[in-house]
N, C-alpha and C positions, 0 to 999 in steps of 0.2 A: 702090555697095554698100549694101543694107539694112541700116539698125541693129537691131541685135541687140535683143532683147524683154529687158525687165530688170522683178525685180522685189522687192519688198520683205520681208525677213525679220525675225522680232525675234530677236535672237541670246540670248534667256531661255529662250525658250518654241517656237520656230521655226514663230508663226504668219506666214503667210504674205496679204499686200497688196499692190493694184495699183498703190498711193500710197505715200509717205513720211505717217505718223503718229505724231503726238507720243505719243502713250502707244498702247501695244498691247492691241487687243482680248483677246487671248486670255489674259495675265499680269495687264495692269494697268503693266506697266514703263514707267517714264517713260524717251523718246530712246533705247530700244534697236532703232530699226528702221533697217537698212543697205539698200542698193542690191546687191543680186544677177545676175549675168546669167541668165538664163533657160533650165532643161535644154534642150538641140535636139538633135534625132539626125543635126542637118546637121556636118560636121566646122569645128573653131576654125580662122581664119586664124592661121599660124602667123609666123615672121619671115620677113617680105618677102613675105605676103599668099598664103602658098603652105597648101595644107589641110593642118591638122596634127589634132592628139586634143589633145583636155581633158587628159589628164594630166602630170604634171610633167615624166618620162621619156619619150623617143621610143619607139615599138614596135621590138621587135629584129627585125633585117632577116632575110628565109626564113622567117618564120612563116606556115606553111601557115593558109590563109581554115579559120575555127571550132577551131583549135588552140589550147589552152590559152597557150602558150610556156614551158610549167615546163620546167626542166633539172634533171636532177641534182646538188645543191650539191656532190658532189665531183666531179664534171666540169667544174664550171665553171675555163675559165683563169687563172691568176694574173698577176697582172703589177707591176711596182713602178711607183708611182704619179710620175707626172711632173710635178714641183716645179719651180721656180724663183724663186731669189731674192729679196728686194725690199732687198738692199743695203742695210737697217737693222738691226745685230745685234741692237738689243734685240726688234725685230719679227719676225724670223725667230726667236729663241725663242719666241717667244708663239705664233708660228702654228705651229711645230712640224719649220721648215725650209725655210718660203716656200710661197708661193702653189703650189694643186695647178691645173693646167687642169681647166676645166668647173665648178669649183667656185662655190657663191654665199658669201662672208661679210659680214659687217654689223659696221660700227663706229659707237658710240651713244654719245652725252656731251652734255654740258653746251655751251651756245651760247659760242663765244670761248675752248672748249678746248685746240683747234689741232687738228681732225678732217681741217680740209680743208688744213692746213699741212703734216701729216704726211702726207697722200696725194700732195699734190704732191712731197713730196722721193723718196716711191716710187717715183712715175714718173720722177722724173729717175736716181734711184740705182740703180734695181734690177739686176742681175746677170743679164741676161737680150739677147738679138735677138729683138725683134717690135716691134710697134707698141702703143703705148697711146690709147685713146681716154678722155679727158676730157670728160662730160657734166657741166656746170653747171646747171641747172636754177632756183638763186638768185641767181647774178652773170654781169656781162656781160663778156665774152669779153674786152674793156679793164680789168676789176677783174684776171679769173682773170691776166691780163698783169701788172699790177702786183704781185700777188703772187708768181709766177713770178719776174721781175727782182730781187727784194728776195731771195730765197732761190737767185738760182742757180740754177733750175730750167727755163733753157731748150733744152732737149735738143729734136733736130729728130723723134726719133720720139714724140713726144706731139702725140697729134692733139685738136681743142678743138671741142666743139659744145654750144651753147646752145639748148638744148630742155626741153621738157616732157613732149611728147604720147610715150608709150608707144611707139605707132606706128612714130614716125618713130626714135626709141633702135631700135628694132628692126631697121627697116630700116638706119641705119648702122651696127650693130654686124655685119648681116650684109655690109654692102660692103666696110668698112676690115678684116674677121677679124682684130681684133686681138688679141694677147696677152693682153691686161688691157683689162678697162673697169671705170673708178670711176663712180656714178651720184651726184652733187651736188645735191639731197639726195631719197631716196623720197617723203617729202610734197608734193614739189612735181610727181610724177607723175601721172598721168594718163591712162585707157583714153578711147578715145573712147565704147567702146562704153557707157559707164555716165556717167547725168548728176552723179551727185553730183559735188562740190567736191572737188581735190585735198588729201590728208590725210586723207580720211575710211575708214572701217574699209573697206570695197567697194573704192574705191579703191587704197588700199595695199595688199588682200591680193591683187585681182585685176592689179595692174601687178606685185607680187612674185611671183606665179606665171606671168605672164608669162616675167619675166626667168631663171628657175628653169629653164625651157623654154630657152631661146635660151644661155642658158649650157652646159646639159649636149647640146643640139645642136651646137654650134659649138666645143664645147670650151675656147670662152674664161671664163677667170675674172673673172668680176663681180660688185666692191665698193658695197654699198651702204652710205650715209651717213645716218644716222639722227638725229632728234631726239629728244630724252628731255622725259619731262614732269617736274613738280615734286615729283613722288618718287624720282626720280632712273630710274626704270621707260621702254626705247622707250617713246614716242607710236604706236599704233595697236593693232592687234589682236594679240594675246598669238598666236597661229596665227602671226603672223611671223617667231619664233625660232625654232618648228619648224619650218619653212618652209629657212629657208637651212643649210649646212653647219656653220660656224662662226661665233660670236657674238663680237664683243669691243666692254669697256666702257672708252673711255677717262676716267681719272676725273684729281680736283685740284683744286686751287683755283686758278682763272683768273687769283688777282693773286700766287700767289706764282710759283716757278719751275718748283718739278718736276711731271711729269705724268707719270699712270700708263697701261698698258693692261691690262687684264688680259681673260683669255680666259675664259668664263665656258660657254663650247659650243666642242667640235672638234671632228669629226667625223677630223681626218685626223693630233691630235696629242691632246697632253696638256693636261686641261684646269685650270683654275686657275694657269695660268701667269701671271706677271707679270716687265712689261718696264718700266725706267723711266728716264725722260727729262727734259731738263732747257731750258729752253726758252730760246733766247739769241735776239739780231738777226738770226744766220742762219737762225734755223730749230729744229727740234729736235734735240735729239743726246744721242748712248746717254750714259748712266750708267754709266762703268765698272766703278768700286766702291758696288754699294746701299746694302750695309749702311751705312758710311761717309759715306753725303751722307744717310743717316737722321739720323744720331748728329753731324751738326756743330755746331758749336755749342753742344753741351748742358755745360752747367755740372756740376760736379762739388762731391758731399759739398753735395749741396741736399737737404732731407728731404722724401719723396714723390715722387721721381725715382728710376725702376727703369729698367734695360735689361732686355729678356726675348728671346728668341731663337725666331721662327716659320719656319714654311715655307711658305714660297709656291708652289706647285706645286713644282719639283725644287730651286728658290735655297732657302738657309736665310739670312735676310736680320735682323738686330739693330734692333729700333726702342726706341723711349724712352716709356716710359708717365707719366703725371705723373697727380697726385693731388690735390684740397686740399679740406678739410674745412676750414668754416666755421660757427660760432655759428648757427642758424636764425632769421630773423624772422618765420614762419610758422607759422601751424597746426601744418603736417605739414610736416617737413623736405624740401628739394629733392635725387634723384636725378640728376644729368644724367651723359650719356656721350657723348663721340665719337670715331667710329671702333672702339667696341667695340658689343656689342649691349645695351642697358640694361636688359633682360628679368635677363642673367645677373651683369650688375653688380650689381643692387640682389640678388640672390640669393648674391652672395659675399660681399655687406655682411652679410648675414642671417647668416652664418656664422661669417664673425671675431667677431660680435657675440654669439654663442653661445657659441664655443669659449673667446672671451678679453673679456669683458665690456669694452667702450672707453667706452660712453655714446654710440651714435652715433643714437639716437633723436631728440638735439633739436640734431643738426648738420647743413648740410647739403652733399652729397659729388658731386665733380667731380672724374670721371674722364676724362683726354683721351690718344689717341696723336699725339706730336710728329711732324708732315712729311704729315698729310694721309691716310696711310694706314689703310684698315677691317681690322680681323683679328676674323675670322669663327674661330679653332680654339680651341679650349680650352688648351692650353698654356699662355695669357699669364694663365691663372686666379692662379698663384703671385705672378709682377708685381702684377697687379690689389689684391690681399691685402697684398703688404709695400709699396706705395707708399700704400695708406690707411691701413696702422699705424705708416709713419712720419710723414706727414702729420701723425697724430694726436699722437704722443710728440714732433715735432719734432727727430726722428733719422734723420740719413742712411744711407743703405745701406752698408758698408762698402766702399771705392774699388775699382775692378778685378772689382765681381762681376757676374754679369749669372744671371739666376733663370730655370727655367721648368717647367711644370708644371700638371696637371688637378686642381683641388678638385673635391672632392666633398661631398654636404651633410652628412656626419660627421665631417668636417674635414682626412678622408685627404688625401694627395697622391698625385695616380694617375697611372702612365705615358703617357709618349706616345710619339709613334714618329721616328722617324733622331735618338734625342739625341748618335752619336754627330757626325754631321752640323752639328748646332747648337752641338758644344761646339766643333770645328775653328775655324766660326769667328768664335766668341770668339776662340780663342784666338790667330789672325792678325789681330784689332784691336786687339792686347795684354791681354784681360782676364786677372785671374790665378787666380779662382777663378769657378765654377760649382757654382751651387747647383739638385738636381736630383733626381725620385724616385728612392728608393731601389729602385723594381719595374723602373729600367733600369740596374740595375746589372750583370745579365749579360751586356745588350749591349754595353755598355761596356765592358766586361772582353774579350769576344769579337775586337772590333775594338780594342781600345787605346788608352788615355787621349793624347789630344793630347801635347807635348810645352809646357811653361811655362804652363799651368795646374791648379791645384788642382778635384779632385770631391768634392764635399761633398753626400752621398746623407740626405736627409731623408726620414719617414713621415708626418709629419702638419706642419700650420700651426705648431702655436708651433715645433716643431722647428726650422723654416725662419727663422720673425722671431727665435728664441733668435740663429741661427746669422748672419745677418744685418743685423739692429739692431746 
């Protein structure tokens, strides 16, 4: 078989070259030129070398030669989508109820996360009859073994193939039609048809459209395993999340215990879910209580320790914010944050710093969430504000209370939404007061205050620090 003509794009400018070129004619960009396959009006081999079409989806069968194929979107059939398990409760919340067939999703973390630890307990656990193919593409079928034995995980219908080349993924995923295929890991795949090196932008987007093809043909659901670069961002082209159904990132810190997933693209559930896990010698294993393996350990009646109450897709989960301001030996005083965004930190310092003069110009402020976790909502703005004015006065929160709530830059406190959700549960990890805007007070009322805790409805910042210092 003739190799396919490939040719050179800059993905700035989309001059096109019959070479790979350091910098591109047409922009001037330095290393933005990829390896393309070449338009043909001859048809793509498809899986298992049989003619297919360029695009993602197969053509629908009975389409009359020069007919559009449009249908009427309310003729079109409905049908409820065919799921199945993967036997890990916190992973079937995240994904929405288990793997749908045909499906592509992609899971992306940090190296020694546990990507490929939790894919193997999949296969061994999942709630399902079929078979699973295991593609490694980084370790040798005696490694994937040894991890296998260590965890338990050797069930006879997982099937193991160590390859690279695209091709051949293709062709045995069309032999074995198995239920589930995991691809260990997309960097290390490979078209024959294109020279570049596996990993690169060509590379990864034409073997992920490959598989995009061969999944939604065959029906079977396939996991790709991805790399992240030092922004914590996949490694390859940004076209790749668009690309598959469902995105998830498992995040953490490699040397402590727990580990996160969270869904950040569904196409077949809810997104911003979050599943968490705890990483032992067997393997990984759910979380039963979040909120709770958030808040262990945390010391009590320490100044600059807040509990605040977010939402994590549909869980309302309790974390621990911590604070500490310190004397400057700089210039300009040091902002840091982690796990919050530090755009809005230093903008809530701006604020208490307005409404209640502290002196925080020649201090400088460290803000961290306890257990590894990022909270991207606005809610934990309230936290944010009384763990740096108690930081500052060296006054603890008063015991049992847990805060939450949106600042604004006029020092309001502005509502947010399910607080009656957030105060629940507080109040089943025994807090006894809730501190909370006053603009959710109908909701509140509506649905009915928890039972053994106090609501204490604040409008503005000092309201809140009066109410809690």
């Amino acid at each position: 078989m003739a190799k396919a003509k490939t040719v050179f794009l800059c993905t700035e400018c989309g001059h096109e070259a019959s070479g790979w070129l350091g910098r591109c004619p047409g922009c001037g960009a330095w290393n933005t030129m990829v390896e393309e396959r070449a338009p043909s009006a001859a048809p793509v081999p498809g899986p298992g070398g049989r003619a297919g079409v360029r695009g993602w989806l197969p053509a629908a069968e009975g389409t009359p030669t020069g007919a559009s194929g449009a249908v009427d979107l309310a003729q079109v059939a409905s049908g409820a989508e065919q799921r199945f398990a993967t036997g890990i409760r916190e992973m079937d919340r995240v994904l929405g109820g288990g793997f749908v067939k045909g499906s592509l999703v992609l899971v992306g973390g940090d190296p020694g996360i546990g990507k490929s630890t939790l894919l193997l307990q999949v296969c061994d656990r999942g709630k399902f009859d079929g078979k699973v193919l295991y593609v490694s593409g980084e370790e040798s079928p005696q490694q994937v073994r040894l991890r296998a034995e260590r965890l338990g995980a050797l069930h006879g219908r997982i099937r193991l193939l160590a390859e690279t080349s695209f091709e051949a993924v293709a062709r045995a995923i069309e032999a074995e039609r198995p239920l589930l295929a995991i691809v260990d890991s997309i960097q290390t795949m490979y078209a024959e048809e294109l020279s570049s090196a596996p990993g690169s932008v060509g590379q990864v987007r034409e073997v992920t459209a490959g598989l995009l093809r061969v999944a939604k043909t065959l029906g079977t659901a396939i996991v790709l395993v991805g790399h992240v670069t030092k922004d914590g961002a996949i490694a390859g082209p940004r076209i790749l999340e668009h690309m598959v159904d469902t995105v998830l990132y498992f995040e953490g810190d490699r040397h402590g215990t727990y580990r996160i997933l969270r869904a950040v693209k569904n196409r077949f559930g809810a997104t911003d879910e979050l599943g968490i896990f705890e990483m032992r010698d067997t393997g990984l294993e759910p979380v039963d209580n979040a909120s709770q393996a958030m808040l262990a350990g945390r010391a009590t009646d320490v100044p600059g320790s807040v509990v605040t109450a977010c939402m994590e897709g549909t869980r309302p989960l309790l974390v621990e914010i911590q604070a500490l301001l310190s004397p400057t030996v700089y210039p300009s005083p040091r902002r840091m944050a982690q796990g919050l965004d530090a755009g809005r930190v230093t903008m809530l310092l701006a604020v208490l710093e307005k409404k209640m003069p502290v002196g925080l110009g020649n201090m400088d402020a460290y803000v961290n969430v306890v257990g590894g976790l990022s909270i991207d909502e606005p809610a934990s703005d309230l936290a944010v504000v009384a763990s740096v004015a108690g930081s500052f006065r060296n006054r603890a929160v008063r015991a049992g209370t847990v805060l939450f709530g949106e600042v604004g830059l006029t020092g309001e406190v502005r509502s947010v939404s399910n607080p009656e959700r957030r105060a629940i549960e507080a109040a089943r990890l025994g807090f006894t007061r809730c501190v909370l805007p006053g603009a959710c007070r109908r909701a509140m009322e509506r649905s009915g205050a928890p039972d053994g805790i106090a609501l204490v409805y604040v409008d503005t910042v000092g309201e809140a620090l009066d109410v809690c210092l």
